[in-house]
mmCIF file of the N, C-alpha and C atoms, coordinates in Angstrom:
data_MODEL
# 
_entry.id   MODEL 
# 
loop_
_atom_site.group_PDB 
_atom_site.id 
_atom_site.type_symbol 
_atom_site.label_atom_id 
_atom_site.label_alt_id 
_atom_site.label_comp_id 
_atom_site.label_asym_id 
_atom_site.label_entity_id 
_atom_site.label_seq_id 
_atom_site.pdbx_PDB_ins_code 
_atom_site.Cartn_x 
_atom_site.Cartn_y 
_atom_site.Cartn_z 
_atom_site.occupancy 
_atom_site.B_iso_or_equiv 
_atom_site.pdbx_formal_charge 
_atom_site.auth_seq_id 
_atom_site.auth_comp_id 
_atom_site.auth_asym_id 
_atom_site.auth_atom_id 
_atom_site.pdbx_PDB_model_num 
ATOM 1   N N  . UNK A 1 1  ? -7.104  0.487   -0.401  1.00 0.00 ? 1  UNK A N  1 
ATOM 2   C CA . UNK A 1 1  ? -5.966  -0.161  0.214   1.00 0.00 ? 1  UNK A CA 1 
ATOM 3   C C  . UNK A 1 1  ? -4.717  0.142   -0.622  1.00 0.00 ? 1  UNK A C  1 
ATOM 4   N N  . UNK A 1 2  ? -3.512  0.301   -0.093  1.00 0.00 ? 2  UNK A N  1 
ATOM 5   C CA . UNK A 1 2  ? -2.196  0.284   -0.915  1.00 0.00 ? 2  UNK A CA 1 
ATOM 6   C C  . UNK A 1 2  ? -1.160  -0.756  -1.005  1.00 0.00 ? 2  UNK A C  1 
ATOM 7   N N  . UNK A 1 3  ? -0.597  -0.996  -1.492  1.00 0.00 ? 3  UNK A N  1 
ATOM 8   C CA . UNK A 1 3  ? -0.095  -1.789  -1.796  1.00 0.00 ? 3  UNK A CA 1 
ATOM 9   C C  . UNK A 1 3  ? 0.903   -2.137  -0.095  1.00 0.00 ? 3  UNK A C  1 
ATOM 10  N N  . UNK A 1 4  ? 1.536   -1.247  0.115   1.00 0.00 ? 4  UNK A N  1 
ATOM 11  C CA . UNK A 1 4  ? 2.445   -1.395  1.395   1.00 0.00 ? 4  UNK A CA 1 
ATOM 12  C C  . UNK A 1 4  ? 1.281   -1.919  2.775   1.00 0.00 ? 4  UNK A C  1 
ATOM 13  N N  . UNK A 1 5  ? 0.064   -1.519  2.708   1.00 0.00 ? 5  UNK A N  1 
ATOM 14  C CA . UNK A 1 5  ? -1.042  -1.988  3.693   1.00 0.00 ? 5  UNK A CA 1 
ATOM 15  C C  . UNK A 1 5  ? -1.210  -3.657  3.477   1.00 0.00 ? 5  UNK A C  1 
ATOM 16  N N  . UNK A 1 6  ? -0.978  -3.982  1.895   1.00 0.00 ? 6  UNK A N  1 
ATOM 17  C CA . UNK A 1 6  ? -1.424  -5.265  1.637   1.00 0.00 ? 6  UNK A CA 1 
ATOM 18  C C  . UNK A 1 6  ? -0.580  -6.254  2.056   1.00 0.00 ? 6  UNK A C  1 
ATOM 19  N N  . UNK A 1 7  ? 0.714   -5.922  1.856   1.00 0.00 ? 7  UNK A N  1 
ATOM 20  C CA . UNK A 1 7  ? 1.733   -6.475  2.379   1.00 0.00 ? 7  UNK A CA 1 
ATOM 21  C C  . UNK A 1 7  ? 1.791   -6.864  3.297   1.00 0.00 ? 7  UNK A C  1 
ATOM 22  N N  . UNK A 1 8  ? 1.565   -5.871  4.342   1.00 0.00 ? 8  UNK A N  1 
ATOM 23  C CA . UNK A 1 8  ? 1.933   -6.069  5.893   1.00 0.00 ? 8  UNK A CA 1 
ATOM 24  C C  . UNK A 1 8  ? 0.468   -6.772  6.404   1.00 0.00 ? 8  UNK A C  1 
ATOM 25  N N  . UNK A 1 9  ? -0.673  -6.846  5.907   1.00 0.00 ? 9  UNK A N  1 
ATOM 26  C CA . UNK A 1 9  ? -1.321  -7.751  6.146   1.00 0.00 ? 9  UNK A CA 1 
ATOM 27  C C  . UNK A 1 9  ? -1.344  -8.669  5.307   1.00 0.00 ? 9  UNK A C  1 
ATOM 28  N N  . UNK A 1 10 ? -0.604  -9.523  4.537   1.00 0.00 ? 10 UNK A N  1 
ATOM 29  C CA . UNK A 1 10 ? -0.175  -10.342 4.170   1.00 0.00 ? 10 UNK A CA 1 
ATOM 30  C C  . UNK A 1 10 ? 1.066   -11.228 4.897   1.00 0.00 ? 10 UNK A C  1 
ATOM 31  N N  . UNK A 1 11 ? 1.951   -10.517 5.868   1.00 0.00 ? 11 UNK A N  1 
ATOM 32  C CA . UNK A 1 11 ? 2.753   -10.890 6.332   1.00 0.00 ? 11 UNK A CA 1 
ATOM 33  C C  . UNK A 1 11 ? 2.136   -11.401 8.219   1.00 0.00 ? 11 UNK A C  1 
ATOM 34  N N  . UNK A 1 12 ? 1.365   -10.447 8.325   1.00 0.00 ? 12 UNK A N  1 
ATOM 35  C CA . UNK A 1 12 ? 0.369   -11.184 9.613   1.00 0.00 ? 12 UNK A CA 1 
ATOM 36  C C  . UNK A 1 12 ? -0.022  -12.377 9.173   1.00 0.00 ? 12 UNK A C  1 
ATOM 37  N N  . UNK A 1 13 ? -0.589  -12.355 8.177   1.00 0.00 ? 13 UNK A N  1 
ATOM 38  C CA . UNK A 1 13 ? -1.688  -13.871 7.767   1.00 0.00 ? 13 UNK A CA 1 
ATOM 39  C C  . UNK A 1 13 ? -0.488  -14.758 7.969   1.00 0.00 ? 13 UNK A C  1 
ATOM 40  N N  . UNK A 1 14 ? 0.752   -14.491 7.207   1.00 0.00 ? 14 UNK A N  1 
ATOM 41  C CA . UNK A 1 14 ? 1.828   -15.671 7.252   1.00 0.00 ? 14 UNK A CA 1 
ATOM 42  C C  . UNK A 1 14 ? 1.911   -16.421 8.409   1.00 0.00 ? 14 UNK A C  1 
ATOM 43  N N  . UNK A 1 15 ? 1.875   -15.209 9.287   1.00 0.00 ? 15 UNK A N  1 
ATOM 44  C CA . UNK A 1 15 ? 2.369   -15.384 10.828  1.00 0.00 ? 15 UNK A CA 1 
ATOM 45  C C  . UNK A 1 15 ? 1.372   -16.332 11.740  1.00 0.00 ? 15 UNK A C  1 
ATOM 46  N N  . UNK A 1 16 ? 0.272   -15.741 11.235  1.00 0.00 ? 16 UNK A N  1 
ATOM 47  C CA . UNK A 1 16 ? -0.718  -16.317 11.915  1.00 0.00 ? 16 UNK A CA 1 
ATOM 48  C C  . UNK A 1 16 ? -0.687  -17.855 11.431  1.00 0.00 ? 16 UNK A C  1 
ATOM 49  N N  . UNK A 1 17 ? -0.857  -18.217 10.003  1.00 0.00 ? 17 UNK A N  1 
ATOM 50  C CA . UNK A 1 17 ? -0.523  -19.855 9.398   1.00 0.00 ? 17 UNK A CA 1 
ATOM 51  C C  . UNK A 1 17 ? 0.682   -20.348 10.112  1.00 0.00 ? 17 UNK A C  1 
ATOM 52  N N  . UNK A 1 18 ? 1.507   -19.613 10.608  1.00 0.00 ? 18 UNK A N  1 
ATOM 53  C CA . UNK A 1 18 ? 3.156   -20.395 10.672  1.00 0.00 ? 18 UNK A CA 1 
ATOM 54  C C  . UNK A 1 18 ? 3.173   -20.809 11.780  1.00 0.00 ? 18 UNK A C  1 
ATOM 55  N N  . UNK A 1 19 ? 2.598   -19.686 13.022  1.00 0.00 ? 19 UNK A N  1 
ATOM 56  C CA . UNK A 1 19 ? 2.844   -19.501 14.364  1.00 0.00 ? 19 UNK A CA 1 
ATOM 57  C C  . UNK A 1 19 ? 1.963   -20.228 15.193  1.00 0.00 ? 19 UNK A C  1 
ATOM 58  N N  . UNK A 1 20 ? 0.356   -20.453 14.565  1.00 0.00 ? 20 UNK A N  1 
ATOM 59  C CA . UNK A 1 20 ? -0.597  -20.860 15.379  1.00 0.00 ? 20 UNK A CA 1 
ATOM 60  C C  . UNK A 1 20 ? -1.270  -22.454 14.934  1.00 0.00 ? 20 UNK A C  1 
ATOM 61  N N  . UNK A 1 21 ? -2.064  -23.412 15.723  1.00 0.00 ? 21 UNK A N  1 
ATOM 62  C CA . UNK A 1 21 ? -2.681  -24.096 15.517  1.00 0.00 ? 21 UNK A CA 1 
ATOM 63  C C  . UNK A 1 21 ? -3.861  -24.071 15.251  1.00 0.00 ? 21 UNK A C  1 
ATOM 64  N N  . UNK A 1 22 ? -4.367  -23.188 13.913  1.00 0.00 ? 22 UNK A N  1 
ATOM 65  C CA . UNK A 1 22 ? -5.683  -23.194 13.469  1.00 0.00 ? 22 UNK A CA 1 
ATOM 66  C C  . UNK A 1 22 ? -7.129  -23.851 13.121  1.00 0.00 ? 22 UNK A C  1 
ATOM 67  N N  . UNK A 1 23 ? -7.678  -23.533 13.574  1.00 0.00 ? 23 UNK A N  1 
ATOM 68  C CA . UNK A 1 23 ? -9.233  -24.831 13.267  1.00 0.00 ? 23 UNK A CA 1 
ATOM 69  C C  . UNK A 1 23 ? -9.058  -24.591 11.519  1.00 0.00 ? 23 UNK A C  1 
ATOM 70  N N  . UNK A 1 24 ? -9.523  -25.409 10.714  1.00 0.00 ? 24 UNK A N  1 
ATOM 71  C CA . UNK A 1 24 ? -8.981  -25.929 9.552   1.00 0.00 ? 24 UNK A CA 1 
ATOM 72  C C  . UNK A 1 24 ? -9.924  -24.381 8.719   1.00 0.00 ? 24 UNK A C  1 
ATOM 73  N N  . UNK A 1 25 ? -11.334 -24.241 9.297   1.00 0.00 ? 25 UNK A N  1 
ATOM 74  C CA . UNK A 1 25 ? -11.961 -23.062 8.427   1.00 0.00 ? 25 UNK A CA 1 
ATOM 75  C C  . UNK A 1 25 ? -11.386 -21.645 8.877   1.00 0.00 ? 25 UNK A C  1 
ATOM 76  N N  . UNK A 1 26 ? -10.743 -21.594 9.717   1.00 0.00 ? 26 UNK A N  1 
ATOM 77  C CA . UNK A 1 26 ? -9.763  -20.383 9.979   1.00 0.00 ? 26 UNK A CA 1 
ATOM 78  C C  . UNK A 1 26 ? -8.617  -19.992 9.360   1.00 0.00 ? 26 UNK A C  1 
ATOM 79  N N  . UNK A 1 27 ? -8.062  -21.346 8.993   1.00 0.00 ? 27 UNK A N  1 
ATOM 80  C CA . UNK A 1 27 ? -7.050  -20.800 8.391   1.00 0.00 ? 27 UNK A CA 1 
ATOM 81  C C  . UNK A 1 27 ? -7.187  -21.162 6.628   1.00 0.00 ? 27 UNK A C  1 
ATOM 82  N N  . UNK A 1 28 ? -8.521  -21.941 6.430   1.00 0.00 ? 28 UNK A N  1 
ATOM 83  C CA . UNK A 1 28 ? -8.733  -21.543 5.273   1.00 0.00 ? 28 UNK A CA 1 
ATOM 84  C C  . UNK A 1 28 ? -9.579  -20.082 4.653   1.00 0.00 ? 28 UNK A C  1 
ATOM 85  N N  . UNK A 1 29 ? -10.287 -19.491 5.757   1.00 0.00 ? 29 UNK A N  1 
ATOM 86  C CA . UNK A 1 29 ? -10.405 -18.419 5.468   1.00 0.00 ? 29 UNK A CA 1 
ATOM 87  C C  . UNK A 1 29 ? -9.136  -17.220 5.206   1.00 0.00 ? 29 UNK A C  1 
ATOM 88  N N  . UNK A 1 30 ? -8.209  -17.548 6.304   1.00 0.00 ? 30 UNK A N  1 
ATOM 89  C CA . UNK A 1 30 ? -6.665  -16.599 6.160   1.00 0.00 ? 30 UNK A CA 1 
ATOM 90  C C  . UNK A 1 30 ? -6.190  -17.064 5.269   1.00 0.00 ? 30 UNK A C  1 
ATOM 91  N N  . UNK A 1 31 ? -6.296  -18.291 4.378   1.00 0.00 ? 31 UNK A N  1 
ATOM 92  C CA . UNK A 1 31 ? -5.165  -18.282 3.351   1.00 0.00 ? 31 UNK A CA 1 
ATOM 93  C C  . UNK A 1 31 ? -6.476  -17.575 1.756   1.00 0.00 ? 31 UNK A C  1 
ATOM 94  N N  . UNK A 1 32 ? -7.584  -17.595 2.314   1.00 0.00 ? 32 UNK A N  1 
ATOM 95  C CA . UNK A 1 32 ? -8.642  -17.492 0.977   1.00 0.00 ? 32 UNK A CA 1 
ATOM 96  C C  . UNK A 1 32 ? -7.996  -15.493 0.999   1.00 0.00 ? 32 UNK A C  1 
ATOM 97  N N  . UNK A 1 33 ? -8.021  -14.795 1.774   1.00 0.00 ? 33 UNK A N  1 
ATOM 98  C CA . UNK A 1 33 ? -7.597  -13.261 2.366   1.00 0.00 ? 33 UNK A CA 1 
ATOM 99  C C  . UNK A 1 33 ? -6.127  -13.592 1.602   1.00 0.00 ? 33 UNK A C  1 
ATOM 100 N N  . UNK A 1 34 ? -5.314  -14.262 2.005   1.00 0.00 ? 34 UNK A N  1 
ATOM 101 C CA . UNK A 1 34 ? -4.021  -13.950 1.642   1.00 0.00 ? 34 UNK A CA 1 
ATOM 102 C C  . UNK A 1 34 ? -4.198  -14.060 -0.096  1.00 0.00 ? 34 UNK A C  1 
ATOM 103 N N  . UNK A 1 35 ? -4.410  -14.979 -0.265  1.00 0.00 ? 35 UNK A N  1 
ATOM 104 C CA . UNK A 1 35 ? -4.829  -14.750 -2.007  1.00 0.00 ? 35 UNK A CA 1 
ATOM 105 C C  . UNK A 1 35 ? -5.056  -13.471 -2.266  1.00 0.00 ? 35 UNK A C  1 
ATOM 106 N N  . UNK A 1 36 ? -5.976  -13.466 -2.272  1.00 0.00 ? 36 UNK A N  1 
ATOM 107 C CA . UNK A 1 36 ? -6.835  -11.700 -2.439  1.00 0.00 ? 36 UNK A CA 1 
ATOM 108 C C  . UNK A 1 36 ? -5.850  -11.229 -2.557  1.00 0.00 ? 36 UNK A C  1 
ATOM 109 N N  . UNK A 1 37 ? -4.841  -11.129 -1.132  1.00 0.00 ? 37 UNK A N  1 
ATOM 110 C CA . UNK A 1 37 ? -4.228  -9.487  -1.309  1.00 0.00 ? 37 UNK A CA 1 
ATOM 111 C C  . UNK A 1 37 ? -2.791  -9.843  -2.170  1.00 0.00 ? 37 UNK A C  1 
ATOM 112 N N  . UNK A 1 38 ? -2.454  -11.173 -2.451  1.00 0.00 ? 38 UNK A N  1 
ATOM 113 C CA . UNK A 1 38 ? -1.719  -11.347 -3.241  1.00 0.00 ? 38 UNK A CA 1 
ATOM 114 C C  . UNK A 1 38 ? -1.750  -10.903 -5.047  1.00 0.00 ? 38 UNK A C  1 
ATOM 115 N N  . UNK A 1 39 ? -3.282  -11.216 -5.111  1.00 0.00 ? 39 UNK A N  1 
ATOM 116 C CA . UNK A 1 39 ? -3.566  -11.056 -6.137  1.00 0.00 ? 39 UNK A CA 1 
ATOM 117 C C  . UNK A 1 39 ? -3.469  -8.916  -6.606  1.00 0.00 ? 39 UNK A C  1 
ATOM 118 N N  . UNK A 1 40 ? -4.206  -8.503  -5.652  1.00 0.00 ? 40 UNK A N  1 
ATOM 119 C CA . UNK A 1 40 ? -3.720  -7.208  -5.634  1.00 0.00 ? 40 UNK A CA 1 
ATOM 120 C C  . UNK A 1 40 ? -2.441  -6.671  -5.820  1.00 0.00 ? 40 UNK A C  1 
ATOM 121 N N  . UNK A 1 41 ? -1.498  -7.091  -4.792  1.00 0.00 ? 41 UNK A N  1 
ATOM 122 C CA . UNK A 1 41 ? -0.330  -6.928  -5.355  1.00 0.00 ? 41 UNK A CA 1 
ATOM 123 C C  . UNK A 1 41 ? 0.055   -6.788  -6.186  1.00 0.00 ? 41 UNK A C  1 
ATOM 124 N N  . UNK A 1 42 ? -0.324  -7.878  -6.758  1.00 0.00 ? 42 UNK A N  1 
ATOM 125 C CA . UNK A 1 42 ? 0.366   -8.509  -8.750  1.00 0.00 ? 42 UNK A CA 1 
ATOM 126 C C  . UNK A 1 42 ? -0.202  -7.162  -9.414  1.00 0.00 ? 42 UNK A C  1 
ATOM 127 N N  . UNK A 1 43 ? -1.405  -7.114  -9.030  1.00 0.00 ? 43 UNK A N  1 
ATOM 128 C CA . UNK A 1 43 ? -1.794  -6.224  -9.849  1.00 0.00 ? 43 UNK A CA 1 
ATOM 129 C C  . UNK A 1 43 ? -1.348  -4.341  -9.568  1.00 0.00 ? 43 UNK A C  1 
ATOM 130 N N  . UNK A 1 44 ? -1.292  -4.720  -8.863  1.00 0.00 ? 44 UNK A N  1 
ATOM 131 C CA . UNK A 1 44 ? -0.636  -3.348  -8.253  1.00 0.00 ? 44 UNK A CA 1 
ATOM 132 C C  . UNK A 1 44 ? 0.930   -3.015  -9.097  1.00 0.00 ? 44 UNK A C  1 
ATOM 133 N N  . UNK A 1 45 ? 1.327   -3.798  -9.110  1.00 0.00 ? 45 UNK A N  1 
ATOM 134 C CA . UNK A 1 45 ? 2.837   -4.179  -9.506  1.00 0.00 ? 45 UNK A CA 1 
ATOM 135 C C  . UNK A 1 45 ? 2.557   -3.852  -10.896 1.00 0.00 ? 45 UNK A C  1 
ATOM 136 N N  . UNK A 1 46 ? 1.868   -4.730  -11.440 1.00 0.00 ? 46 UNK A N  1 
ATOM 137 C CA . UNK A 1 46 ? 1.868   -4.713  -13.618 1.00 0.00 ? 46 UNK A CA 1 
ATOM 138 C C  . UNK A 1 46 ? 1.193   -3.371  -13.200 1.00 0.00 ? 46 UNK A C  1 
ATOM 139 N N  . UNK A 1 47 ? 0.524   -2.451  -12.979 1.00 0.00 ? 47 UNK A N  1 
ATOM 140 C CA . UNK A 1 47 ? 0.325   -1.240  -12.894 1.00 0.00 ? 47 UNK A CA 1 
ATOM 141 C C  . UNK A 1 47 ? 1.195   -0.071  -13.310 1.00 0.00 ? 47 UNK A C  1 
ATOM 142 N N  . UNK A 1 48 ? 2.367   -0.416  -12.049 1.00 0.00 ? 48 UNK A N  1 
ATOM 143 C CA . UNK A 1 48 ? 2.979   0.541   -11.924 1.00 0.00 ? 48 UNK A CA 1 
ATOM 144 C C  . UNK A 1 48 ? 4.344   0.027   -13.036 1.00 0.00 ? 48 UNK A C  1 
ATOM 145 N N  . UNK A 1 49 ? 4.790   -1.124  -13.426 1.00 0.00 ? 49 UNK A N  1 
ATOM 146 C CA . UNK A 1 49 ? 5.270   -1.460  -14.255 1.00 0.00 ? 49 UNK A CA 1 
ATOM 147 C C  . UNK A 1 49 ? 5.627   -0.882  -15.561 1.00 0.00 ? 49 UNK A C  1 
ATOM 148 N N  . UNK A 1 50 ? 3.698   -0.839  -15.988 1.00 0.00 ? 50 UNK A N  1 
ATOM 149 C CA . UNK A 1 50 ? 3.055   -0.244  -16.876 1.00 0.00 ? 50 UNK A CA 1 
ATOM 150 C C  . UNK A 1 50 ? 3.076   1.064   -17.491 1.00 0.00 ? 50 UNK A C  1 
ATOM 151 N N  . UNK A 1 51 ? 3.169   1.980   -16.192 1.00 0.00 ? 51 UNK A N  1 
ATOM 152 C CA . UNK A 1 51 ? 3.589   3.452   -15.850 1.00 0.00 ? 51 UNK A CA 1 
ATOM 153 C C  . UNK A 1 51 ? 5.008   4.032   -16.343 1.00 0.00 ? 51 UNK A C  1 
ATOM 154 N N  . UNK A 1 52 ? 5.862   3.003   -15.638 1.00 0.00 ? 52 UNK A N  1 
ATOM 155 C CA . UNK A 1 52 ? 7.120   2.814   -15.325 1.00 0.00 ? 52 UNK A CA 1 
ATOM 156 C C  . UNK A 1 52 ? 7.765   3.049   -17.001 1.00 0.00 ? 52 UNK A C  1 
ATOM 157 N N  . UNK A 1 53 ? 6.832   1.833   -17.456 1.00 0.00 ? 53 UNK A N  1 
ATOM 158 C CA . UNK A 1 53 ? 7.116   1.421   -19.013 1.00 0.00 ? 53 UNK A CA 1 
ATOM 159 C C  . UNK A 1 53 ? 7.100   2.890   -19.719 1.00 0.00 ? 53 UNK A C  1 
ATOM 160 N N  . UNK A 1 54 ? 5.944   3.488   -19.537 1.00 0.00 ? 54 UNK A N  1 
ATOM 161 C CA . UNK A 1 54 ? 5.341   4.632   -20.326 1.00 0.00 ? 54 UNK A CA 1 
ATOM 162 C C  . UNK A 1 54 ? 6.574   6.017   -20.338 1.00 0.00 ? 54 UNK A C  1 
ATOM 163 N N  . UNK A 1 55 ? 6.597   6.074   -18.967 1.00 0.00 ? 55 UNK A N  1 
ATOM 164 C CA . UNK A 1 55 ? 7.686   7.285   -18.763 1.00 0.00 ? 55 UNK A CA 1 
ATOM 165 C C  . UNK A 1 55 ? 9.193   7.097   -19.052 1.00 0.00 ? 55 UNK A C  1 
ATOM 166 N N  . UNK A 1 56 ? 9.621   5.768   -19.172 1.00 0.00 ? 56 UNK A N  1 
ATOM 167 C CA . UNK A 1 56 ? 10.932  5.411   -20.127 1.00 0.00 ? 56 UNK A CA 1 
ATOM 168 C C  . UNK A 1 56 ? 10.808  5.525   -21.238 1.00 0.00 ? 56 UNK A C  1 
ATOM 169 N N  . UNK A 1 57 ? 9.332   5.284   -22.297 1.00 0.00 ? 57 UNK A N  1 
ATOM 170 C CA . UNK A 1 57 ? 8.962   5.843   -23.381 1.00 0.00 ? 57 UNK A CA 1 
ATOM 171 C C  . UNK A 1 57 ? 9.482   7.184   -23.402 1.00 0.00 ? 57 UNK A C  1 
ATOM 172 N N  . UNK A 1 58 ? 8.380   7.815   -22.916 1.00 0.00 ? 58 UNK A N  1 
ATOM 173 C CA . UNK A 1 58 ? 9.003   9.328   -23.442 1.00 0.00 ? 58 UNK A CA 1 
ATOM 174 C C  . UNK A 1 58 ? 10.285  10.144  -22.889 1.00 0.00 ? 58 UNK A C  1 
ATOM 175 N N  . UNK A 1 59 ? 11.144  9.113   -22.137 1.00 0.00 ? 59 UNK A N  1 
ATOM 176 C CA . UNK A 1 59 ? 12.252  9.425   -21.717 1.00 0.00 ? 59 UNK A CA 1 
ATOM 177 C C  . UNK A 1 59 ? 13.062  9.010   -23.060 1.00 0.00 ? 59 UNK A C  1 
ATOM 178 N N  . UNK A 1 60 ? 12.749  8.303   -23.910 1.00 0.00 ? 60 UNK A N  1 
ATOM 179 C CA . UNK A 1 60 ? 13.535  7.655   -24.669 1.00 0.00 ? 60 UNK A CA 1 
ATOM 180 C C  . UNK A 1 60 ? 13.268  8.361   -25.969 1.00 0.00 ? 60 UNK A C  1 
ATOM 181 N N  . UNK A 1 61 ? 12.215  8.674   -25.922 1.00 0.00 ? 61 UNK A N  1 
ATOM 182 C CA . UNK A 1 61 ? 11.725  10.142  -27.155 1.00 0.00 ? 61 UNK A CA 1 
ATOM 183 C C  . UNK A 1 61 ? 12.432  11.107  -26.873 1.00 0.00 ? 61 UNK A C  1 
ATOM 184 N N  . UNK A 1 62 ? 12.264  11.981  -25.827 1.00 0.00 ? 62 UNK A N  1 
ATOM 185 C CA . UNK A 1 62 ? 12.871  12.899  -25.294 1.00 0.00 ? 62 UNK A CA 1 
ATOM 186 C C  . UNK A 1 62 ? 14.504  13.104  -25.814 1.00 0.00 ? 62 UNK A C  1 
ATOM 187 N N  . UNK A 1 63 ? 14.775  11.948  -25.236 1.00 0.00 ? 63 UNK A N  1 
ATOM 188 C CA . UNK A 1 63 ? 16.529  12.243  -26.066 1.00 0.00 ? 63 UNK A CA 1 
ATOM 189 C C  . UNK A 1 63 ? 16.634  11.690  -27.184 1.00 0.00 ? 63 UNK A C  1 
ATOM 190 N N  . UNK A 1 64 ? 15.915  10.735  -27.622 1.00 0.00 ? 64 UNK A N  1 
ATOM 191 C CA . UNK A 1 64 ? 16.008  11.338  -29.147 1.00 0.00 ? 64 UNK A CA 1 
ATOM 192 C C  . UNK A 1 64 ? 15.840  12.484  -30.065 1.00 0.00 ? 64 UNK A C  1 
ATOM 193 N N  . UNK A 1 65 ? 15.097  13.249  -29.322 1.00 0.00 ? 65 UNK A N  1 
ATOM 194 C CA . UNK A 1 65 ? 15.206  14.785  -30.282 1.00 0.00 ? 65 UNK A CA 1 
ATOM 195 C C  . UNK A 1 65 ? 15.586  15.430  -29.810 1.00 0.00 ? 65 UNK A C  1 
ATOM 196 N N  . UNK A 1 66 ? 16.827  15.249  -28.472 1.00 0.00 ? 66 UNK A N  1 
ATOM 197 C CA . UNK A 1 66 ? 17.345  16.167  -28.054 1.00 0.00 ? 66 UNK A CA 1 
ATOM 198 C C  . UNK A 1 66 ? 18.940  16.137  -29.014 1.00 0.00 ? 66 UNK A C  1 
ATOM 199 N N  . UNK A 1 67 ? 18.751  14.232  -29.762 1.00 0.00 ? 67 UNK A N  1 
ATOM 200 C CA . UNK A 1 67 ? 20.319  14.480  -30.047 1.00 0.00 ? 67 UNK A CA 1 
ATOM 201 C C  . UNK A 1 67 ? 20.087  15.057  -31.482 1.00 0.00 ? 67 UNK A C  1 
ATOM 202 N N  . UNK A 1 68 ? 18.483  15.378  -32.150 1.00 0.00 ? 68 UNK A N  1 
ATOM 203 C CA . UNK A 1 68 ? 17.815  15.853  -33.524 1.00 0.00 ? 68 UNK A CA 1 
ATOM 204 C C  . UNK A 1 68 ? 18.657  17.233  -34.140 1.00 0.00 ? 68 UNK A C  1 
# 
């Protein structure tokens, strides 16, 4: 799954909690799913964060020995 997939079924589930009158194990199953993919997210996110972090590293090396 990717992150942009998780989303947009994360944003159904909303819809579905906001829009409909659910039997109580239905929509505790859709909110137990929305967790999940929330939790993915997060993690998806400190991931790429992580990445993010790394390549400003050696962006930040980089010109330091460029000004050497």
């Amino acid at each position: 799954m990717t992150y942009e997939t998780a989303i947009q079924k994360l944003g159904e589930i909303v819809e579905k909690l906001s829009a409909e009158s659910l039997p109580l194990s239905q929509a505790s199953t859709l909110f137990e799913e929305g967790m999940g993919l929330i939790k993915f997210c997060y993690e998806q996110l400190k991931v790429t964060k992580g990445k993010i972090f790394e390549i400003k590293k050696e962006l930040d090396k980089l010109k330091l020995e460029e000004m050497e």
